[in-house]
N, C-alpha and C positions, 0 to 999 in steps of 0.2 A: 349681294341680295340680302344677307343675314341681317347685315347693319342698315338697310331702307327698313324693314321691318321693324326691328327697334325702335328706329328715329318714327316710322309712322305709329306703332303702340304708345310712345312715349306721347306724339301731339295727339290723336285721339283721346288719352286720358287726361292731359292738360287740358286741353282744349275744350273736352265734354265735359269735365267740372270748372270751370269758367264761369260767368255770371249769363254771359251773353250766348254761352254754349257752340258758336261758333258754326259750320258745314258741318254738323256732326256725320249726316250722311253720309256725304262726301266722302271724309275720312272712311268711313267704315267699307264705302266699296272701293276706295283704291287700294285698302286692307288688304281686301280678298281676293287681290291682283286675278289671275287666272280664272277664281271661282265669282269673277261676278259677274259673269251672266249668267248664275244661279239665281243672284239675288235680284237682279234687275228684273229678271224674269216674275219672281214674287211681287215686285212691284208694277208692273204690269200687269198680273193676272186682277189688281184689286184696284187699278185703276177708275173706274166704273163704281168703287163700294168706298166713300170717304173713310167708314168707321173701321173696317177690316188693312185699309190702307194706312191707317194710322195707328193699325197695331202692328204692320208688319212692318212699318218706319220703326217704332218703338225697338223691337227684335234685333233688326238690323243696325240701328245706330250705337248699340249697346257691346251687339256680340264681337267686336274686336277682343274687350276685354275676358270673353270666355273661352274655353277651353278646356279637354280633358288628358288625362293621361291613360299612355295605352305601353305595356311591353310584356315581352313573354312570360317574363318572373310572375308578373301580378296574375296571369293568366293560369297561371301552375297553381297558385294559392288557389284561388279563387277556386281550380277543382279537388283541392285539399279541402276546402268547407265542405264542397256539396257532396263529397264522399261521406265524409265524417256526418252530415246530416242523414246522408241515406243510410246509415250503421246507426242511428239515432246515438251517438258517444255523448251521451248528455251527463252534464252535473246538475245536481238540483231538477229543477222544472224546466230550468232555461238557456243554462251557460253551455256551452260545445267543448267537449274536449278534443281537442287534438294531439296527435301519439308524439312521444318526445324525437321519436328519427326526421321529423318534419319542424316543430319549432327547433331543434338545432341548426337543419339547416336554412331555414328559411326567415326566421325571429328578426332578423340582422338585415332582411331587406327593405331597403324605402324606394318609395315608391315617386318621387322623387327624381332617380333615376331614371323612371324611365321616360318616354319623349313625351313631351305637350304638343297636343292634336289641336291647332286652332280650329273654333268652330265655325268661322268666315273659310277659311280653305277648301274645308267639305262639305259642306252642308248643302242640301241639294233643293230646287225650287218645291219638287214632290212631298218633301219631308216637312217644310215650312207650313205650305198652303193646306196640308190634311191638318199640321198643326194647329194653326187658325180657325179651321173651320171645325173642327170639334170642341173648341175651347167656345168657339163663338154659339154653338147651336148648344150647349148645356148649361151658355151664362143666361140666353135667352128663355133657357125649356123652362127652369125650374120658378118659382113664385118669390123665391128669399132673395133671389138676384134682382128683385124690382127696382132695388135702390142702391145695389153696387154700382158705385163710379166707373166710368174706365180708367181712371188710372189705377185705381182698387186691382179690377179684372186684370191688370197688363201684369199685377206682382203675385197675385194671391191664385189663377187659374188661367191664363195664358203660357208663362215660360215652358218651353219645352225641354229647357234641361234644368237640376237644383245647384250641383257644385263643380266639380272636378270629374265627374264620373265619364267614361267613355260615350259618346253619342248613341242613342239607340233609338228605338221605334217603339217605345211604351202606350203612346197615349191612346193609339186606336184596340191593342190590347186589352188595357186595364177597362177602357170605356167599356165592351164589347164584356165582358165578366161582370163587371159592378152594377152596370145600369140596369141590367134585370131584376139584380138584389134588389137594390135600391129603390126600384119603382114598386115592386110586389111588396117591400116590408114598410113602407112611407110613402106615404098621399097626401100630407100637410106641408104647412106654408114656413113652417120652425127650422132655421138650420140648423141650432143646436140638436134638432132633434133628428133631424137628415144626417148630419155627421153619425150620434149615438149610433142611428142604425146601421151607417156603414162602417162605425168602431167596432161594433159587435160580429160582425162578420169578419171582421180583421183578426181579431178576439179567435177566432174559430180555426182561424188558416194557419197559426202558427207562427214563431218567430225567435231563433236561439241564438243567445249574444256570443258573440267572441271578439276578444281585442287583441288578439295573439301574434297579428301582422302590418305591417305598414300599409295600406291599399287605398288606393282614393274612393271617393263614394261605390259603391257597384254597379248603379245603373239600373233601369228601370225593368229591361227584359230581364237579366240577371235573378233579380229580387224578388220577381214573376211567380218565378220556381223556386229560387232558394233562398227563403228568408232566414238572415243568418248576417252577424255585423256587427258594430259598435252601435250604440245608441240612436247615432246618426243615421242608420242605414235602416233603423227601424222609423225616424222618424220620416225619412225616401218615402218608405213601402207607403205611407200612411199621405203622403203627398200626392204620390203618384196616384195612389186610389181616389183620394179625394177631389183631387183637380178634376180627374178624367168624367167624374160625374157633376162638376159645377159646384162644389162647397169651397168655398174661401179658404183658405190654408197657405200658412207655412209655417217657418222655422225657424223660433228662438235660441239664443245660447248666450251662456258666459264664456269668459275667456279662459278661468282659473277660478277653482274654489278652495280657500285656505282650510276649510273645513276637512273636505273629500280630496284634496291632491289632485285634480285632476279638472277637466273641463266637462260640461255637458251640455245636452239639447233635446228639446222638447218642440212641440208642433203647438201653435192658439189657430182657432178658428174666427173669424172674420162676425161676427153681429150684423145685426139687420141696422142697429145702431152704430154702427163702427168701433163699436169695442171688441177687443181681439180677450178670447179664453185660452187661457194653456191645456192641454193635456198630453200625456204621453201614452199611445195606445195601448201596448203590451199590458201599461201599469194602472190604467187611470179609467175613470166612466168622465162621460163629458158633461159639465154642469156649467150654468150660468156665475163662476166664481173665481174669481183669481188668488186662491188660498197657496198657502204656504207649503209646498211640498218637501219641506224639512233639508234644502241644499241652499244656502246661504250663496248670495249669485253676485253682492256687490255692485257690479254694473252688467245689465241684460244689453244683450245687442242681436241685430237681424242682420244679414245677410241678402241684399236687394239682388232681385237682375236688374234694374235700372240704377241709375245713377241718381242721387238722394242729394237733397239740396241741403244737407242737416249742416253742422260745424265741419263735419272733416273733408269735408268740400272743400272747400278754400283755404283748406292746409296739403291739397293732392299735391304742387308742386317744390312744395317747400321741405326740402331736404334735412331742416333741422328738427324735423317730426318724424320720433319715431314711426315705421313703416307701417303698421294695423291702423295708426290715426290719421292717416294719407291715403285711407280706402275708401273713396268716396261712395260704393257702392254698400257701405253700411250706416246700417241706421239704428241710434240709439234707443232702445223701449225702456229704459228702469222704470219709468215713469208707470208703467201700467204695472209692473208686480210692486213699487214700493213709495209710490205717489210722488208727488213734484215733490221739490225742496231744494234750498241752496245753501251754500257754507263758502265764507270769503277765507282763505289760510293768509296771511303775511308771507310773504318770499322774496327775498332779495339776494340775485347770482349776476355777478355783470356778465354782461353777456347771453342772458341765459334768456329767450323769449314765453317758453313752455313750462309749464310745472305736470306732473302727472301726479296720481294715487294709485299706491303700491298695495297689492295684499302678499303675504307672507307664501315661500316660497321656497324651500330647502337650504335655510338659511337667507335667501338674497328676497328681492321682494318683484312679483310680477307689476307691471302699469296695467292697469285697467279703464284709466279715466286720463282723460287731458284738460288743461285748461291755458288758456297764454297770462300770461303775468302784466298786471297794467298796474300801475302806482303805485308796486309792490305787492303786491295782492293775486291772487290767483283763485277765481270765484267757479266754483264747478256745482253741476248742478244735478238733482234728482240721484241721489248715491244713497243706496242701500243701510237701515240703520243695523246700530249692533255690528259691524264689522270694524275689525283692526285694520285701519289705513295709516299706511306711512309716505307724507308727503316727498316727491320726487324731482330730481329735473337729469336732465344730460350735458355731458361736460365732456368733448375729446371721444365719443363714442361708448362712454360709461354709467352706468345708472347709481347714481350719488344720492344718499338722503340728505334731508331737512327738517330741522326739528326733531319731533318725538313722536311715533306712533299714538292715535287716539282711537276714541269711536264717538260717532254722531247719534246721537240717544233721539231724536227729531225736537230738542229743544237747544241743546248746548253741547259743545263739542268738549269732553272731555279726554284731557293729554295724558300719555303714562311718563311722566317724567321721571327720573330715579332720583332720589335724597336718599347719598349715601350717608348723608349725616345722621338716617335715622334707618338703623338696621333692625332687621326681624331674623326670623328661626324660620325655612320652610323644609314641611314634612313632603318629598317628593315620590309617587310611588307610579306614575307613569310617564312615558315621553308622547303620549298619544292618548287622546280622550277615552273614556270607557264606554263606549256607545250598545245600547239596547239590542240588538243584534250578535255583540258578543257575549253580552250574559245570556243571550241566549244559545249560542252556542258551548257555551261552556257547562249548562245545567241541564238541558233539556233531555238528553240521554245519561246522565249522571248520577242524579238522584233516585236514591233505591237499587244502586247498581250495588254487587259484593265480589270480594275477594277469598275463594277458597285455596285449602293446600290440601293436597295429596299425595302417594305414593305410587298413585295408578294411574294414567291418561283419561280412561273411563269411565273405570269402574271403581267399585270399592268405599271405604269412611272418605267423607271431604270436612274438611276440619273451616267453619266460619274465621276468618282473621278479620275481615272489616265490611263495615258497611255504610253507605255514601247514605248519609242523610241531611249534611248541614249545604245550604247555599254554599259556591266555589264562588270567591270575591278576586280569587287571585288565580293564575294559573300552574301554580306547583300546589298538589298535594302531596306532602310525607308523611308518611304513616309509619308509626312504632311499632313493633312488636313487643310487647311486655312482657312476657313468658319466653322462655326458649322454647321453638320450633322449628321442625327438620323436616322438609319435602323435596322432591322430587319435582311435582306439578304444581302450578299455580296456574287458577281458571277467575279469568274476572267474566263476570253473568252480567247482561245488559239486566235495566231494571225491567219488571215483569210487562210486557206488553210493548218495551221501547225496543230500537235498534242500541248496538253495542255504538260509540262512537268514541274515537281517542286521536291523542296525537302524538305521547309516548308511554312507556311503558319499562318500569328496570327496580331492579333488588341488590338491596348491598347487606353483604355480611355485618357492616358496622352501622354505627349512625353518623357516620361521617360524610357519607355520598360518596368517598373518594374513588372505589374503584367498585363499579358497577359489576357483577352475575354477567356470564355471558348469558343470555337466552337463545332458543328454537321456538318458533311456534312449533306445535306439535301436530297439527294440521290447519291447512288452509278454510279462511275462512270468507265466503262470497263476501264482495263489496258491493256497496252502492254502485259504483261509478264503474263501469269498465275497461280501467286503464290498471298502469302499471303504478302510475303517478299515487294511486287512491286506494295500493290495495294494504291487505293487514300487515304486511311488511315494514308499511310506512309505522307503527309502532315501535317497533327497533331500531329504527334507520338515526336517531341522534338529532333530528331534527325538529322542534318545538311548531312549525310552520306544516309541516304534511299532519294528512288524519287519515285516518279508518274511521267508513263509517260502515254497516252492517247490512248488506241485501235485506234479510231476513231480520223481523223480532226476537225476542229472546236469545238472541244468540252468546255464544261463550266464548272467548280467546285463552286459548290453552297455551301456558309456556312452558318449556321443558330447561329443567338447568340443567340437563346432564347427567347429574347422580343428588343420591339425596344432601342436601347441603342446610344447613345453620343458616336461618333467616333472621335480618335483624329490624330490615326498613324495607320500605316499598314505597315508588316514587311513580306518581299517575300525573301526569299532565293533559287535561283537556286539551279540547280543539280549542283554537285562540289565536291571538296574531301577534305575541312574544312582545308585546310596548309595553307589560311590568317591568320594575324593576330586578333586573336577574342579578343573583350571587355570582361575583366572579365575574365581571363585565367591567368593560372600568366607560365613566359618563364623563361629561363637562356641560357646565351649567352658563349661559351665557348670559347678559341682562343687555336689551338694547338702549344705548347711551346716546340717541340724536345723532347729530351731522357726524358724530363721532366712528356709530355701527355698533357691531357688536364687542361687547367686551367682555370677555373671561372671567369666571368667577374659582375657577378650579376645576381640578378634574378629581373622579375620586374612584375605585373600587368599591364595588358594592360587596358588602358581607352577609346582607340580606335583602328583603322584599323592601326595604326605603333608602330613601337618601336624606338626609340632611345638611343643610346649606345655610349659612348667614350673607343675608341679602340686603339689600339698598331697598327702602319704603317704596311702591308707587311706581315700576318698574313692569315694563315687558320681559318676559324671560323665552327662554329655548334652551331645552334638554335635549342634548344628543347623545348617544352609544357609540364610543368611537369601537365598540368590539363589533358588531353588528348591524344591521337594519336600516332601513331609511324611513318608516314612518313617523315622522315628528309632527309637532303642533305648537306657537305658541301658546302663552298661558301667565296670569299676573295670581298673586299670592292676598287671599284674603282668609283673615284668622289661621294664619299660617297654613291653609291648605291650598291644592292647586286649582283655579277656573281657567280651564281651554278656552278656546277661543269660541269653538262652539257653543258653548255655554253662555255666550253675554249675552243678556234678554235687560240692560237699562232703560230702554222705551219703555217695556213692559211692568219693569218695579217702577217709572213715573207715571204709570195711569193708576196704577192701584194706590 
């Protein structure tokens, strides 16, 4: 029985990406062996109604390939969040903390494991046909719908489920809470202006990120009550609301951002014109614009419930395609965040039918783009400008480069080729770009802050040793003492009106750093955050990566050495995320060399806050810490300093 199943998943997706698309139906109810006279029944009830029967054909011929996952693991987590919601364990505004005896043991589960629910199996005629008839009586209700298509309606406010999530009974839910908003706060014809008011509502109810565990989407009832997720699960809540009331929606992403390390996704709304707007609700108001939200995306892709006539249709069978570009149910959008455009690469691999475009990747390079190779050539199209791509193909189940990484300025495609023939000097002072965010966290509680000594914990003379008044560019500050001086206590004072914030804290008799003061706080000091993870302990813990931040303004971290002692330095590390150059770390410098990969430039010990390296003109490089860390970035050398990757704006020096 397992292997009929298979063999019939396999020809429904062959078959329904097809040109001629084939019994799609067919396939889909012998799918649901046992469970279709659920579905037949669905087709039945709409028999009588052509356009309702041609959406519940749509559903039906589709959902072989959907499915969610359901097991008890995920079921435990999932009441790990909504505990931790109901204690409100927040960081910041919006991130959930979870207590360390849970991500120990639960960090390590994927979700993966547990069973895929097909949604032909269960899916019951009741559940279909409310589905239907709510999606159909709110594409009708509202005025902006006048000129959505149905096939528009079948992706953007019909589906009743969005990914992986477990099957639920969302839609008469959400309908039944929103639509009162909705109708009482907007009575025009504008969707963007129908979303606004159901984003603001959205806005109101709350939503705290966590990425802490493996778990497929959560599901519509889930989300209901506990909003709480990956990005994704905020973009869910924002689907689920807005379908439920008639507004066009769904759901953008990339696959990998070289930039941010990771992937993301956002929601666009549907136009009376057919232009789709991004926003993401937690973060965003909805505007008629498709601007730049500062995460660099390369290639943007969607995620259909139907099956998409685009290119990677007619690559579903073909085995010698990477697995994402054999998913016919997505559909490429770059073209709306970064306009059409084309670019023809040369490539010649016998054997080789594909070439793909790679972005940068912990060393290796992810595909994010496909193209088939014809006359030697590999023409891809509408790809993101300003991004490091390194031409790709497959060999034996391996991802091989070609050529030399470039970027597409939207005039000419510029290579970083390396001429070792003509070397330079580079000054290197991080492995990871210094983004706005962290000079903000490095100064905002810093400046105006002081360091006193004492003999007394309380009371008594406090003798001034230092005070924070220049920008922190870097994250060690050492501080002299010029004078001899003997205390007991040292108290560093947030500056007048800030919270206290740090990440560590220590005193050495010498100015060597070698052998750190033992310390004691001398009393506990509330934190922000209420865990153990965040509290002022994390200032002696040895780790550059934890912080203390300070419940309370003005407050003071009192340390205790013990006895009175001979002070000679004092070493304050901001909050920060440890990508300087650290003393005593040993690096290697790599520059990519074409078909070649990466090649070694040396490794070296750092003695201080830089590196310096003799390097090959014209050259991609990657600096890694083999002592520590995993955040890196590439990054090429001009006037012997570093530009990340993040930083290339050459469209932008060709318009000016």
């Amino acid at each position: 029985m397992k292997q009929l199943i298979i063999y019939i998943t396999i020809m429904v997706l062959t078959s329904s990406c097809s040109p001629d698309k084939g019994n799609r139906l067919e396939y889909a109810l012998r799918f649901a062996e046992n469970n279709r006279g659920e579905l037949e029944k669905v087709l039945d009830h709409y028999s009588d109604n052509p356009e309702k029967l041609a959406a519940a054909r749509f559903l039906i011929e589709n959902m072989p390939y959907h499915y969610g996952y359901e097991s008890w693991q995920q079921d435990t987590i999932k009441q790990i969040l909504a505990d931790a919601v109901k204690r409100k364990s927040v960081y910041g505004e919006d991130l959930l903390i979870i207590d360390k005896k849970h991500l120990d043991k639960w960090s390590s589960y994927s979700h993966y494991n547990g069973e895929k629910i097909y949604d032909s199996k269960i899916i019951t005629a009741d559940y279909l046909i409310e589905n239907i008839d709510l999606s159909f009586e709110v594409w009708k209700k509202y005025p902006w719908n006048k000129h959505l298509s149905f096939d528009d309606f079948c992706e953007f406010i019909l589906p009743y489920r969005i990914a992986n999530e477990p099957l639920s009974n969302w839609r008469k839910k959400y309908y039944e809470h929103y639509i009162p908003k909705l109708d009482s706060l907007y009575k025009g014809t504008d969707v963007i202006d129908a979303c606004s008011a159901v984003n603001q509502v959205l806005k109101k109810e709350w939503f705290y990120y966590n990425t802490n565990f493996s778990l497929p989407h959560l599901g519509g009832d889930y989300l209901f009550t506990t909003r709480v997720g990956y990005c994704r699960d905020a973009c869910d809540v924002a689907t689920y609301a807005m379908r439920s009331v008639g507004i066009p929606i769904t759901t953008d992403y990339y696959i990998y951002s070289p930039d941010l390390r990771t992937w993301h996704c956002w929601n666009v709304v549907r136009d009376t014109t057919g232009q789709c707007y991004p926003f993401w609700y937690t973060k965003d108001e909805i505007a008629r614009s498709v601007t730049n939200d500062g995460r660099r995306k390369g290639k943007a892709y969607r995620d259909c419930y139907g099956i998409q006539n685009g290119r990677f249709s007619k690559w579903a069978a073909d085995n010698a395609v990477l697995p994402f570009f054999r998913n016919c149910f997505v559909k490429d959008v770059t073209d709306n965040y970064s306009g059409s455009n084309e670019i023809s690469l040369p490539i010649a691999v016998s054997g080789c039918k594909y070439a793909y475009l790679g972005v940068f990747k912990n060393g290796s390079w992810e595909p994010v783009d496909i193209a088939q190779i014809e006359k030697g050539h590999a023409v891809f199209k509408n790809i993101e400008p300003d991004i490091v791509f390194q031409l790709l193909y497959s060999k034996n189940g391996n991802i091989e480069t070609y050529d030399y990484p470039f970027v597409y300025d939207k005039q000419r495609i510029i290579c970083f080729k390396p001429d070792t023939a003509q070397q330079e000097t580079a000054c290197l002072k991080r492995k990871y770009p210094f983004q706005e965010y962290l000079f903000k966290y490095m100064n905002r509680n810093t400046i105006g802050a002081t360091i006193e000594g004492s003999n007394s914990p309380v009371s008594g003379i406090k003798h001034l040793l230092y005070r924070f008044t220049d920008t922190l560019l870097t994250n060690r500050k050492a501080i002299s003492i010029g004078q001899p001086c003997r205390f007991r206590y040292l108290h560093l004072n947030s500056p007048l009106d800030h919270r206290s914030e740090l990440a560590e804290f220590a005193v050495f008799r010498d100015t060597s750093e070698t052998q750190a003061i033992p310390l004691q706080l001398y009393r506990n000091v509330e934190g922000l955050y209420p865990t153990d993870q965040y509290s002022a302990k994390c200032v002696l813990d040895g780790n550059p990566l934890t912080f203390f931040m300070s419940k309370e303004y003005n407050a003071t971290l009192t340390f205790d050495l013990g006895k009175v002692t001979e002070i000679k330095k004092i070493l304050v590390i901001p909050r920060n995320d440890d990508n300087f150059i650290e003393p005593g770390d040993r690096y290697e410098l790599f520059y990519q060399n074409g078909p070649d990969g990466w090649k070694s430039l040396g490794q070296q010990i750092a003695s201080s806050k830089e590196l310096y390296f003799t390097v090959p003109h014209g050259a991609i490089f990657w600096l890694r810490n083999l002592t520590k860390g995993q955040e890196e970035q590439i990054f090429f050398i001009k006037e012997g300093k570093q530009v990340f990757s993040c930083d290339i704006n050459f469209s932008k020096e060709n318009a000016s």
